[in-house]
N, C-alpha and C positions, 0 to 999 in steps of 0.2 A: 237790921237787915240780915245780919251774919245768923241772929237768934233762928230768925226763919228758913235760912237755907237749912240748918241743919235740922232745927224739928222736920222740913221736908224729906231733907236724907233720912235721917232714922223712921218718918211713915214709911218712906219709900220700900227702904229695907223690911222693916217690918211685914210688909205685905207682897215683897218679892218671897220671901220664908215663908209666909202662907202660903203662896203658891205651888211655891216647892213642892212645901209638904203634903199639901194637899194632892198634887201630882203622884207624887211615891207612894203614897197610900193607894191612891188607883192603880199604880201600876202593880202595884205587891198583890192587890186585890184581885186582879185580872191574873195575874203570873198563880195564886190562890186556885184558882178557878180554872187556868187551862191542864196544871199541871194534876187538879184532884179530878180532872173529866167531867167537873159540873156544867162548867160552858157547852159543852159538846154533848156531854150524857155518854162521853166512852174514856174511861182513864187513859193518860197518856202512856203509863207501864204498860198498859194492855196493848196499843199500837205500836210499839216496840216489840214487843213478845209476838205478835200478829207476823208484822215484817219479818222479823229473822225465821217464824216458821215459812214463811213464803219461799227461801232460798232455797 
């Protein structure tokens, strides 16, 4: 019984870590994406530089 709980722990683990990982890579991906203006189609320097000419 003890054999099972732990093979259970270590899948568990195992694919709590894929999760993870999988998450941070979408997030790195998205963060990718907002920060080179691809999401939007306007860089995010550029809306920065925009605003402060605004003042």
């Amino acid at each position: 019984m003890s054999n099972y709980r732990a093979l259970r722990q270590e899948i568990e683990q195992h694919l709590s870590d894929r999760i993870t990982n999988d998450w941070l890579e979408e997030a790195e991906a998205r963060d990718r994406d907002l920060t080179s203006g691809e999401a939007i189609g306007y860089p995010a320097s550029q809306v920065f530089t925009d605003l402060n000419e605004c003042k």
